[in-house]
Backbone as CSV, one residue per row, in Angstrom:
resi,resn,N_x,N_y,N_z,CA_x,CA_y,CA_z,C_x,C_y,C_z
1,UNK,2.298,-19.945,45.152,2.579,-19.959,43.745,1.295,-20.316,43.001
2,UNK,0.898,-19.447,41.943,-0.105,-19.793,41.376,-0.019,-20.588,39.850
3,UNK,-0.713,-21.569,39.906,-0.667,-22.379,38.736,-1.697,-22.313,38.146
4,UNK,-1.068,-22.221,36.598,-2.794,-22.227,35.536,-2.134,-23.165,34.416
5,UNK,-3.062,-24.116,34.525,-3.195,-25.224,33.609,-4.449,-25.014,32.233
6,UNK,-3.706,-25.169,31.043,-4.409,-24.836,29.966,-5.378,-23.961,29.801
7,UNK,-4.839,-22.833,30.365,-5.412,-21.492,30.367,-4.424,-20.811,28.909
8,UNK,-5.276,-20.318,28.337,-4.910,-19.277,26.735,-5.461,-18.202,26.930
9,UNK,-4.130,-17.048,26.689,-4.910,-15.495,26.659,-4.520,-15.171,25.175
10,UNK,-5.282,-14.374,25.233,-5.423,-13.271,23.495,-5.290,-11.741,23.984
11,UNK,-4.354,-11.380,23.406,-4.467,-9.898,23.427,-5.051,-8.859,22.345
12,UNK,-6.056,-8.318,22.298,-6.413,-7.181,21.437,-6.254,-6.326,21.055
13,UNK,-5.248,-5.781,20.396,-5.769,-3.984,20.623,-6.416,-3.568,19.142
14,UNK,-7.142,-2.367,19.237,-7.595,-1.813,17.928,-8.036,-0.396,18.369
15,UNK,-8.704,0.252,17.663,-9.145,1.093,17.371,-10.693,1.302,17.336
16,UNK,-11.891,2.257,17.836,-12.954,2.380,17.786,-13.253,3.941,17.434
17,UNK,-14.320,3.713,18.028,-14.844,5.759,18.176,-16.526,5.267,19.164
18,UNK,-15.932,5.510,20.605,-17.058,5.530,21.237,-17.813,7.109,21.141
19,UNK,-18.964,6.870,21.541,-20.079,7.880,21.244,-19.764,8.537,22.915
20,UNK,-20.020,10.018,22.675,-19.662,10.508,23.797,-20.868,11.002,24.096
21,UNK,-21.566,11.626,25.489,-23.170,11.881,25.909,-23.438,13.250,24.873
22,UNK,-22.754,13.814,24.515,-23.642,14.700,23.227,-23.821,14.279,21.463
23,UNK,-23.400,12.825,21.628,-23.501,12.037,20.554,-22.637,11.533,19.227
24,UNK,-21.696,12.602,19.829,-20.506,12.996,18.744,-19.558,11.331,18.936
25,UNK,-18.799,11.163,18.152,-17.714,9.801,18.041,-16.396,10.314,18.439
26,UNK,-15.511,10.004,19.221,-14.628,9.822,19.798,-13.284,8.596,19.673
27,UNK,-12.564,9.113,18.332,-11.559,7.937,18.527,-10.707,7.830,19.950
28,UNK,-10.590,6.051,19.748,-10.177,5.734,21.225,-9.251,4.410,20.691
29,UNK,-8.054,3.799,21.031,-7.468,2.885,21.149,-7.955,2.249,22.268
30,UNK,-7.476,0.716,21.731,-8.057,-0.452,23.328,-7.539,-1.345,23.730
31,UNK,-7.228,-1.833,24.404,-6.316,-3.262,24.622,-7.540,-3.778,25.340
32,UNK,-7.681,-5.238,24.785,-8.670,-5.901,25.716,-7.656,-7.591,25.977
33,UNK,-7.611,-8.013,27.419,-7.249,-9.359,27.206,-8.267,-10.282,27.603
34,UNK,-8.227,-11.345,26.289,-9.180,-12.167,26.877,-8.344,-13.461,26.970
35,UNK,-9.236,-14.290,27.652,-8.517,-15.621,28.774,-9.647,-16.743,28.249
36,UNK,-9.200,-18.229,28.061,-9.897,-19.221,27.778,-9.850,-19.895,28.933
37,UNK,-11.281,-20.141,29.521,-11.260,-21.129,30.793,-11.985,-21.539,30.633
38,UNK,-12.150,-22.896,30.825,-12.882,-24.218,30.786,-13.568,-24.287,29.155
39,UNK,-12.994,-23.783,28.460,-13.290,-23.638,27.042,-14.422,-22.525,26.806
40,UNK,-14.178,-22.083,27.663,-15.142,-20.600,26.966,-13.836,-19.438,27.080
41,UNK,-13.794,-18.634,25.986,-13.333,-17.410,25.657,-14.044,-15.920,26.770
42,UNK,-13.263,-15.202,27.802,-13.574,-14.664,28.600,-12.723,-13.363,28.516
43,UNK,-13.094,-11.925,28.956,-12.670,-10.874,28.908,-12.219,-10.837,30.277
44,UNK,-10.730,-10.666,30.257,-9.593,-10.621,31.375,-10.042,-9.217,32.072
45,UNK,-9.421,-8.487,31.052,-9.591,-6.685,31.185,-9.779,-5.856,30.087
46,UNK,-10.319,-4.557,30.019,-10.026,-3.830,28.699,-9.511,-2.297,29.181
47,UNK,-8.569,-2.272,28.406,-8.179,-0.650,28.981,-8.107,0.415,27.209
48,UNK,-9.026,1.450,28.294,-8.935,2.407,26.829,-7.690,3.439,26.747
49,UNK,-7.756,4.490,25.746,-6.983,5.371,25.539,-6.861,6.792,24.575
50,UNK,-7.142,7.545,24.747,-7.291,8.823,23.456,-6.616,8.102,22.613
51,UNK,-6.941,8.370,21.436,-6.546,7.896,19.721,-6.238,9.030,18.975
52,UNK,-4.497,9.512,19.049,-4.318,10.334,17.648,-3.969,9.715,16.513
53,UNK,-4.893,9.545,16.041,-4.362,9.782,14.241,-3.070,9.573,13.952
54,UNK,-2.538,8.220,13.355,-0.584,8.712,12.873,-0.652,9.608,11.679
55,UNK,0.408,10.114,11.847,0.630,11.546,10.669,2.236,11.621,10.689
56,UNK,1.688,11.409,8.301,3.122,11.539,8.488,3.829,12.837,7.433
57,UNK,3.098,13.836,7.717,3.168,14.735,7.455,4.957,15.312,7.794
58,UNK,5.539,14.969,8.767,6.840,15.143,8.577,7.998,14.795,7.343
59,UNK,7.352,13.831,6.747,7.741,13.223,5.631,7.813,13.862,5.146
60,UNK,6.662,14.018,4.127,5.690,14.676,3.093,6.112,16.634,3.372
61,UNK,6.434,16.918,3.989,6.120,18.350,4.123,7.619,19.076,3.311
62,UNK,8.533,18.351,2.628,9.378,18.685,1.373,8.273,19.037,0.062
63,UNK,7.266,18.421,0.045,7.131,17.999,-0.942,5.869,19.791,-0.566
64,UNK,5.950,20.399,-0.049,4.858,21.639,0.643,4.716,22.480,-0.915
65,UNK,5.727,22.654,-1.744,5.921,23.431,-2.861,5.022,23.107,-4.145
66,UNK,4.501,21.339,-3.818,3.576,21.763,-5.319,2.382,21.613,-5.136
67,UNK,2.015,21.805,-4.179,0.562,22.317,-3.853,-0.093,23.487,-4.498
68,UNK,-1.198,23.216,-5.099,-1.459,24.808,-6.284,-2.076,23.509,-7.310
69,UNK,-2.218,24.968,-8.421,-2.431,24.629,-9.638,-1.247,24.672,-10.693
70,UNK,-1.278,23.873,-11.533,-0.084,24.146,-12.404,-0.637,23.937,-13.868
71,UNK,-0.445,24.852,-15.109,-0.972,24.776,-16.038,0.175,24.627,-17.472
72,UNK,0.646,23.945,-18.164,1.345,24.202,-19.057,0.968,24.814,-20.339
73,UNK,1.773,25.813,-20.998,1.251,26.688,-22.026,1.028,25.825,-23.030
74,UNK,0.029,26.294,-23.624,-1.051,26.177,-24.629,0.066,25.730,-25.904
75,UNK,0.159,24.781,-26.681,1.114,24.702,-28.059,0.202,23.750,-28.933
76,UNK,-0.166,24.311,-29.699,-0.366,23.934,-31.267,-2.292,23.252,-30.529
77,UNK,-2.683,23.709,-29.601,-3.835,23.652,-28.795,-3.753,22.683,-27.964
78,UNK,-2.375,22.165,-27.781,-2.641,20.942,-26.729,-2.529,22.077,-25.484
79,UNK,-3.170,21.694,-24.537,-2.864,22.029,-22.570,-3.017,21.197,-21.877
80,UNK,-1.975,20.903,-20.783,-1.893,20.215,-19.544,-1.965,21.069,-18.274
81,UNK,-2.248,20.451,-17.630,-2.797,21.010,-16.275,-2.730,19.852,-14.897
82,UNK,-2.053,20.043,-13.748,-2.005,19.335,-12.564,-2.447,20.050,-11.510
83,UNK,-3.229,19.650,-10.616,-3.677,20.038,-9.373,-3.032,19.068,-7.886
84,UNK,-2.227,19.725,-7.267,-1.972,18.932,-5.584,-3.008,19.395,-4.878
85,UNK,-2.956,18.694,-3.825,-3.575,19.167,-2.807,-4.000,18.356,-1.620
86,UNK,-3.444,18.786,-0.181,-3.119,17.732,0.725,-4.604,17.246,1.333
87,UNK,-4.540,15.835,1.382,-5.917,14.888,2.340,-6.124,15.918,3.535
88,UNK,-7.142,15.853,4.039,-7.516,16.432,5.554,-6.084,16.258,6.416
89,UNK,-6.107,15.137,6.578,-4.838,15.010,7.571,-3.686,14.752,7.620
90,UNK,-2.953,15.335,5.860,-1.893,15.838,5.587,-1.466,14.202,5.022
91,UNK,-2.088,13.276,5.639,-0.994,12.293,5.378,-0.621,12.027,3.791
92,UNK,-1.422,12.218,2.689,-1.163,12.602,1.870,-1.495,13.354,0.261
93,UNK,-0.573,13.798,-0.082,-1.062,14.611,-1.603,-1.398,13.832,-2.263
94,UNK,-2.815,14.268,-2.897,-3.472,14.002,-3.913,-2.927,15.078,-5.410
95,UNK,-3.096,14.355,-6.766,-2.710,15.231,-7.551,-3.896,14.711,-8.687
96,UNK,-4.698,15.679,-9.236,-5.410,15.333,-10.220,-4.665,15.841,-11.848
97,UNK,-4.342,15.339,-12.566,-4.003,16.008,-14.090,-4.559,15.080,-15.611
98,UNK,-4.218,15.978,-16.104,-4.900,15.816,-17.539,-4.488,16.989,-18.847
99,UNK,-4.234,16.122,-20.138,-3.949,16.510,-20.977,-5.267,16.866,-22.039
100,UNK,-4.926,17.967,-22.845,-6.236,17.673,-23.765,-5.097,18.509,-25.465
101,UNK,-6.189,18.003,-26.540,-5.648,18.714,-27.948,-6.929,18.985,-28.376
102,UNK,-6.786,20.706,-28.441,-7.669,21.031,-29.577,-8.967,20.806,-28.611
103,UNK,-9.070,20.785,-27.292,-10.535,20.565,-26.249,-10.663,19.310,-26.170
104,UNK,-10.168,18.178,-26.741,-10.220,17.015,-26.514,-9.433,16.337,-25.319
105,UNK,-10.313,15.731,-24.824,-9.114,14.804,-23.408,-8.551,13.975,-24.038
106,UNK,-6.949,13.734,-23.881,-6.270,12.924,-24.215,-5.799,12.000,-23.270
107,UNK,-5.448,12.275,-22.206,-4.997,11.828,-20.805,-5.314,12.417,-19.865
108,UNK,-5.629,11.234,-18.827,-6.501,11.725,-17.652,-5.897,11.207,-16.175
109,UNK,-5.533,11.703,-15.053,-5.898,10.483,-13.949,-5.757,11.055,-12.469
110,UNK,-5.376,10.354,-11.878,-5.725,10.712,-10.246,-3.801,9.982,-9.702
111,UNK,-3.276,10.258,-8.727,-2.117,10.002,-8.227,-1.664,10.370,-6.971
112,UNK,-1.911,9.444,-5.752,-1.766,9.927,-4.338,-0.122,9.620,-3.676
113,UNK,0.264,10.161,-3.329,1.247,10.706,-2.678,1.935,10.406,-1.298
114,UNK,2.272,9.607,-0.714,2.618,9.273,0.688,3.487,8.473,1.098
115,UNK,3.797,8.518,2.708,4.884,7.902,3.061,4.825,6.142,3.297
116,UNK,5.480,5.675,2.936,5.420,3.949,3.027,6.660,3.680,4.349
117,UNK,5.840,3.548,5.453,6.894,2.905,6.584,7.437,2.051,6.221
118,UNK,7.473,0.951,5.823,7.935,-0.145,6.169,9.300,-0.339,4.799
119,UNK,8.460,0.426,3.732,10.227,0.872,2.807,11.360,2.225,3.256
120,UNK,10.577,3.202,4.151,11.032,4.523,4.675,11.357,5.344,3.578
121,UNK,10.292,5.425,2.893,10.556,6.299,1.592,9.127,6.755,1.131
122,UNK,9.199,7.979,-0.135,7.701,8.988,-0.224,7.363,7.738,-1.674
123,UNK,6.440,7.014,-1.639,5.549,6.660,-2.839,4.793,7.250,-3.597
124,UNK,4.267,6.793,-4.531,3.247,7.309,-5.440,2.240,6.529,-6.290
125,UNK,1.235,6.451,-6.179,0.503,5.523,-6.946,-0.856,6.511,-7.831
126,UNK,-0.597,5.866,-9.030,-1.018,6.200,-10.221,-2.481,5.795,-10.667
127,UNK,-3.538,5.975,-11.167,-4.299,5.707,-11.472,-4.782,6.776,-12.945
128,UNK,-4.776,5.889,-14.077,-5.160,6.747,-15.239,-6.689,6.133,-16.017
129,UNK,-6.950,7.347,-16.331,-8.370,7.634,-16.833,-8.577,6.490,-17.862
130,UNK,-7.809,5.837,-18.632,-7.952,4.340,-19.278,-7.667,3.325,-18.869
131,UNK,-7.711,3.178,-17.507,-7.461,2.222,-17.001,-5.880,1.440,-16.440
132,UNK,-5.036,2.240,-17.355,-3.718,2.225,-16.270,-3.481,2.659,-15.307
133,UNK,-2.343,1.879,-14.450,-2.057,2.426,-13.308,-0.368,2.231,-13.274
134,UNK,0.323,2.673,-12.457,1.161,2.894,-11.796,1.467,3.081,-10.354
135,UNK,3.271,2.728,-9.728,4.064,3.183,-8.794,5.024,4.099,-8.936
136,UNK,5.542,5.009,-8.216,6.756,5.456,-7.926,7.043,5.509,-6.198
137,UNK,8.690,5.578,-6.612,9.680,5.792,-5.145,10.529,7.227,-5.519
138,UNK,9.920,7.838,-4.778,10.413,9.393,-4.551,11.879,9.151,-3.596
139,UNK,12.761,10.385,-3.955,13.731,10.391,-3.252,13.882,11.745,-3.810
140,UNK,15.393,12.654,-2.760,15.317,13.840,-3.065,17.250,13.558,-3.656
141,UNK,17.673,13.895,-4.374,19.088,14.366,-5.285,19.685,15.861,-5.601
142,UNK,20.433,16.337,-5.154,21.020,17.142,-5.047,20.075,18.042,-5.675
143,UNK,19.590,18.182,-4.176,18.234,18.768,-4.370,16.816,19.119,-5.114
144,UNK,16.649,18.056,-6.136,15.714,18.274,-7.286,14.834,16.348,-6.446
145,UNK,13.876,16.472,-6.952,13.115,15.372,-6.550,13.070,14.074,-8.202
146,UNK,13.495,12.861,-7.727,13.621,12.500,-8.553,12.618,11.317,-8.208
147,UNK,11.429,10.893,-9.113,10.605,9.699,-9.345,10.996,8.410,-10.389
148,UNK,11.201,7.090,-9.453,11.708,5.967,-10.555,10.219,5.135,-10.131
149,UNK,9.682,5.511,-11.565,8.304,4.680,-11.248,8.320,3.519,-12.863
150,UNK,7.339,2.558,-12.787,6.804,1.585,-13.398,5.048,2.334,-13.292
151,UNK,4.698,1.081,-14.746,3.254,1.612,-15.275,2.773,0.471,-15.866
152,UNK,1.756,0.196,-15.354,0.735,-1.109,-16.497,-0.371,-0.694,-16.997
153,UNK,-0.888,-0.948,-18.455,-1.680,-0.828,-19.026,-2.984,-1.534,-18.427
């Protein structure tokens, strides 16, 4: 029977990108355990692992339809205009829009798009060209997408 007296382990894991021999980076997950003996902090073991990317593009992929440009007609010279368009790795839509009258910007901002695990629902966060910002919680209703968001100046 083996006994260990005031021995402490730590477990690690994270994420890197080792360099591979043609120089390129390589994400990799890691578990390393380390062990305290005689008061020094010591590496037990480390084990690696290919690293995909989480993607939550399963979510998000309702939302596939407003990707584009979208322009609203021209009235009394005001125009609005929104742009989607998904991050590299889908996880989520970006939307740029802005209002103007007469060529003038009136409203401006930026608003990203994605899934929040830990509420299990599509978010939205707001950022406007004067310095407000905003949230929303997306949900879908007999079939139309409905946003209940808040906004601070």
């Amino acid at each position: 029977m083996l006994e260990i007296r005031n021995l402490h382990v730590a477990i690690e894991d994270g994420t890197t990108a080792v360099l591979r021999p043609d120089g390129l980076p390589t994400p990799t997950r890691y578990t390393i355990v380390h062990v305290k003996k005689d008061g020094r902090w010591l590496i037990d073991s480390v084990r690696e692992a290919p690293y995909v990317p989480p993607s939550n593009r399963e979510f998000l992929k309702g939302l596939d339809a407003l990707v584009g440009e979208w322009v609203d007609d021209v009235k009394d010279g005001e125009a609005a205009s929104i742009t989607f368009e998904w991050t590299e790795n889908q996880n989520f839509l970006i939307s740029h829009f802005h209002t103007a009258l007469k060529g003038a910007l009136i409203h401006a901002g930026t608003q990203w798009i994605g899934w929040d695990p830990s509420a299990k629902t599509i978010r939205s966060w707001t950022f406007e060209s004067h310095g407000g910002f905003g949230q929303g919680g997306w949900s879908k209703e007999d079939g139309k997408w409905l946003i209940r968001s808040s906004r601070s100046e």
